[in-house]
KEVEXKE-684588 format. One line per field, with one value per residue (C-alpha): residue in one letter; chain; y, x, z. Coordinates in steps of 0.05 Angstrom, whole numbers, plus 5000, padded with zeros to 4 digits. Layout:
res: [A, ...]
chain: [A, ...]
c2: [Y, ...]
c1: [X, ...]
c3: [Z, ...]
This chain:
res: [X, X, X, X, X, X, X, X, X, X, X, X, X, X, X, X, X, X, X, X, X, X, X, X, X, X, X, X, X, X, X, X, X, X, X, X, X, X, X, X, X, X, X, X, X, X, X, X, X, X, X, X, X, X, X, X, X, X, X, X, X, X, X, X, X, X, X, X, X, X, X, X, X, X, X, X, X, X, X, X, X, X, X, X, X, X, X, X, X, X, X, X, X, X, X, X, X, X, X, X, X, X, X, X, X, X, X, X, X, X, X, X, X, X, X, X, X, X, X, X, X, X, X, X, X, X, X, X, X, X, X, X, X, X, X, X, X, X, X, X, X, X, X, X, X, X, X, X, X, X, X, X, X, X, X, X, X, X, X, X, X, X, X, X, X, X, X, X, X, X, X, X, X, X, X, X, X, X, X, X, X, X, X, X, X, X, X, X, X, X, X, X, X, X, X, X, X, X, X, X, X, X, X, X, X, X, X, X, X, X, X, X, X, X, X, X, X, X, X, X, X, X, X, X, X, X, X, X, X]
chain: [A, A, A, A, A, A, A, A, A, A, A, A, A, A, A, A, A, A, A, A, A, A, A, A, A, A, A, A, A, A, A, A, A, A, A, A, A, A, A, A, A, A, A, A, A, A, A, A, A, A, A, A, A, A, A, A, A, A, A, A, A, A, A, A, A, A, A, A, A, A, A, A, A, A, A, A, A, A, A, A, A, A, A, A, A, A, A, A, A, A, A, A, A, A, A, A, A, A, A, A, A, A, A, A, A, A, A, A, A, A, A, A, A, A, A, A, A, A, A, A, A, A, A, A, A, A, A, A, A, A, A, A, A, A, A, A, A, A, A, A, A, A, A, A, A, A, A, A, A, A, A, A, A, A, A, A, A, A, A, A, A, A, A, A, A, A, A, A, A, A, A, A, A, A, A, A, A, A, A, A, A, A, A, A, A, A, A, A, A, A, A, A, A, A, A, A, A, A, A, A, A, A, A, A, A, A, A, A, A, A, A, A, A, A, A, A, A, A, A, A, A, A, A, A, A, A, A, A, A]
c2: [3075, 3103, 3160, 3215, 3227, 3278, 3322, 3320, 3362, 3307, 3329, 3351, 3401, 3358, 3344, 3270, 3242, 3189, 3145, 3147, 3077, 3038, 3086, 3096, 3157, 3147, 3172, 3171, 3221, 3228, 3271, 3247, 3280, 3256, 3185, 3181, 3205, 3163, 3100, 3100, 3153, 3143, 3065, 3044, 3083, 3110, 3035, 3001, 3071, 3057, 2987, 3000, 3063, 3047, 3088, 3073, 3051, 3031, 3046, 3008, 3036, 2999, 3049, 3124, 3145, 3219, 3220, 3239, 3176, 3190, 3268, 3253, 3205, 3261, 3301, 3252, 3252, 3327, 3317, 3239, 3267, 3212, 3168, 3147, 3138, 3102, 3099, 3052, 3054, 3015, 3038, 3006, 3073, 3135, 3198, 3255, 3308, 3366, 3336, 3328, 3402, 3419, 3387, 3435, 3385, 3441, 3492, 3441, 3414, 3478, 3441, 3466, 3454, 3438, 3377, 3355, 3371, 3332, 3271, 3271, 3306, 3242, 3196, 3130, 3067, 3109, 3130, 3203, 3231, 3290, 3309, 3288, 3234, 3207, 3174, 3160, 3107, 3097, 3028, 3031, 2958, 2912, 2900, 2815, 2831, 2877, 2864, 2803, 2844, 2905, 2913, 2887, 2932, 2957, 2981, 2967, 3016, 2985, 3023, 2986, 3004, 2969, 2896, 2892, 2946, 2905, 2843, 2808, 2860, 2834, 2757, 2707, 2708, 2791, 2786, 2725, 2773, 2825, 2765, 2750, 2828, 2844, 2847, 2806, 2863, 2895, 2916, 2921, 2961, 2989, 3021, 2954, 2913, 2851, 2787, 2753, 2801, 2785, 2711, 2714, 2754, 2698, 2649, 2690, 2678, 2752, 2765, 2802, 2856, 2897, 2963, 3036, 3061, 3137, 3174, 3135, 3075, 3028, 2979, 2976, 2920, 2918, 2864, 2847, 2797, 2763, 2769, 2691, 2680]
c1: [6267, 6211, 6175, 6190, 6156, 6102, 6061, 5985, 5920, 5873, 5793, 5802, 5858, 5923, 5973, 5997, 6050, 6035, 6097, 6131, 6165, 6099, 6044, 5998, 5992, 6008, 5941, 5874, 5858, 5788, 5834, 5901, 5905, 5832, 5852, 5911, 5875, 5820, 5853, 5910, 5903, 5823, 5821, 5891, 5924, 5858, 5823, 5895, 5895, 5814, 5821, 5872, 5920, 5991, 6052, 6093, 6064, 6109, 6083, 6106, 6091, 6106, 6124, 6142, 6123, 6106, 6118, 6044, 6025, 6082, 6063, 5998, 6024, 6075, 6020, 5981, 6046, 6044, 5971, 5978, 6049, 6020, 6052, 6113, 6113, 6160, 6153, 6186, 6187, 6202, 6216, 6250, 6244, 6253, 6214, 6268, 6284, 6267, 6200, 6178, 6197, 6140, 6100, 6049, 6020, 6044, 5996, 5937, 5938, 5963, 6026, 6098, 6136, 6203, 6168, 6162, 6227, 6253, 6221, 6256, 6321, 6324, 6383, 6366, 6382, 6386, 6344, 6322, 6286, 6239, 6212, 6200, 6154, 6167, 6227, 6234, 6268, 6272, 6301, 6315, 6297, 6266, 6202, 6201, 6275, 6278, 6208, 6230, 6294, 6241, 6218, 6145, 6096, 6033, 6001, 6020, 6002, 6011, 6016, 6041, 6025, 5958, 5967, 5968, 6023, 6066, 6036, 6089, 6074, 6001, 6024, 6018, 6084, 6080, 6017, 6054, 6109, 6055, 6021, 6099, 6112, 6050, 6050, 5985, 5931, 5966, 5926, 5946, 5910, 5908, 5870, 5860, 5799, 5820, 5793, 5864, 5894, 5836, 5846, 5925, 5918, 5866, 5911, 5968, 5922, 5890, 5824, 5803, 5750, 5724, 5707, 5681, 5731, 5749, 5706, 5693, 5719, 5665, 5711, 5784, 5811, 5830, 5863, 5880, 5920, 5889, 5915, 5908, 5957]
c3: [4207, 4246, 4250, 4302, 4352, 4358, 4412, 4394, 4445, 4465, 4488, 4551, 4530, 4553, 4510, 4491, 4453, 4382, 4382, 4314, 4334, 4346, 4316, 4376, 4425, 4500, 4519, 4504, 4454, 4488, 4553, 4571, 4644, 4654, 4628, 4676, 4741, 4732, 4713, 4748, 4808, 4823, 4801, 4820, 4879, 4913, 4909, 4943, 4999, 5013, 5034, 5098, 5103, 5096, 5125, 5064, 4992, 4929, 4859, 4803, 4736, 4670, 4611, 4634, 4577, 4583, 4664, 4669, 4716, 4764, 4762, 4786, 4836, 4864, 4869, 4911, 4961, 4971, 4985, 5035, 5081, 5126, 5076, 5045, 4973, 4927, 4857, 4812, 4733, 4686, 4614, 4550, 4504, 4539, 4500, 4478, 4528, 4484, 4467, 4540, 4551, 4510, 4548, 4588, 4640, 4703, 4673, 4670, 4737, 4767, 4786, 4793, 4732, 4769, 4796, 4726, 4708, 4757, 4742, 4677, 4689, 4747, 4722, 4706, 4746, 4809, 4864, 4878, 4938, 4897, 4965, 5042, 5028, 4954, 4927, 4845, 4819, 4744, 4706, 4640, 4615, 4594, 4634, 4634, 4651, 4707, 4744, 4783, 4810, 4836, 4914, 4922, 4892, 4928, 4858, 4789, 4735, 4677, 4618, 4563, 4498, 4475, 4452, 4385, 4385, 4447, 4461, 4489, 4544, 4553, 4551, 4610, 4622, 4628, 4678, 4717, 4728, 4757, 4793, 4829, 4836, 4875, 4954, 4984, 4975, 4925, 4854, 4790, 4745, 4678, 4616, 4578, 4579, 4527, 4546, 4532, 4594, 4639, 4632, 4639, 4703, 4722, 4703, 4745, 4810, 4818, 4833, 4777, 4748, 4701, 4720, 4690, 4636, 4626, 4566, 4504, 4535, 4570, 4608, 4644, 4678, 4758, 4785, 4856, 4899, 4949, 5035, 5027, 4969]
């Protein structure tokens, strides 16, 4: 039986979650909302929006986890009405309900807390329009399972847990199915910098690099699919 679940204050004052089930926390313990905006906001979403604009743009996210990464994201909607945002996540282990209320991510990004409710009072397998300009979808499943049935994604966050915890997550197979999910121009991105992943999303066809991580971390991986593909 595993452990439960428990909230723990990472560097930068945010709060993330160490999974009783696989040991590990969801975040970096060195800032959770600073990992999150600049892995996946700043490296992922703003990279994909600086290299054309877009009058729609589907997220994909792999592990919900604490909703953080598709917080930030609805935040980026309020801020880009230009654009239409979807945002589709995948998750296999859904955190408790009465743990997430405890989380306090509205007070540190000066956010409103129904927003973040919403995300996870949002019924799974369905689709939910949170405001003009960004619709949620959440899919409880397994990810090698229900990514080929998902709309093309513009960006992939992909936030599995790290390797050695879920490495059937990080295997060719996974980052094929990322490869075959992404639109031409599309980028997947994510906190990881293993050598194994880069070569799998090589071996998947993207175009792939390794850029600046967040504090304490030196590298994260990029990845992008090629117009020509």
């Amino acid at each position: 039986m595993s452990s439960p679940d428990t909230i723990q204050i990472t560097s930068d004052g945010s709060q993330t979650v160490r999974s009783g089930r696989f040991d590990i926390q969801y975040h970096s313990i060195h800032g959770a909302v600073t990992e999150s905006e600049h892995v996946f906001i700043n490296a992922g979403l703003h990279a994909r929006l600086e290299r054309g604009h877009s009058a729609s743009i589907h997220i994909v996210e792999m592990g919900f986890g604490t909703g953080l990464n598709a917080y930030l994201a609805l935040r980026e909607a309020a801020a880009r009405t230009d654009i239409k945002f979807s945002y589709s996540v995948v998750e296999k282990y859904p955190l408790d309900k009465a743990l997430i209320s405890q989380l306090e991510y509205a007070a540190i990004l000066g956010l409103p807390r129904v927003d973040f409710q919403q995300l996870h009072e949002s019924d799974w397998d369905a689709e939910y329009q949170l405001s003009d300009n960004f619709t949620l979808h959440k899919v409880l499943g397994d990810w090698l399972e229900v990514a080929p049935g998902l709309p093309k994604a513009d960006v992939i966050f992909y936030d599995a847990f790290a390797p050695n915890a879920q490495p059937e997550l990080w295997s060719e197979e996974s980052m094929q199915s990322c490869a075959d999910l992404l639109q031409p121009g599309g980028c997947w991105v994510s906190y990881c910098a293993k050598g194994s992943v880069k070569r799998a999303l090589k071996a998947a066809g993207l175009q792939v690099e390794a850029i600046p991580g967040p504090p304490r971390k030196r590298e994260m991986t990029r990845a992008w699919k090629m117009d020509q593909m």
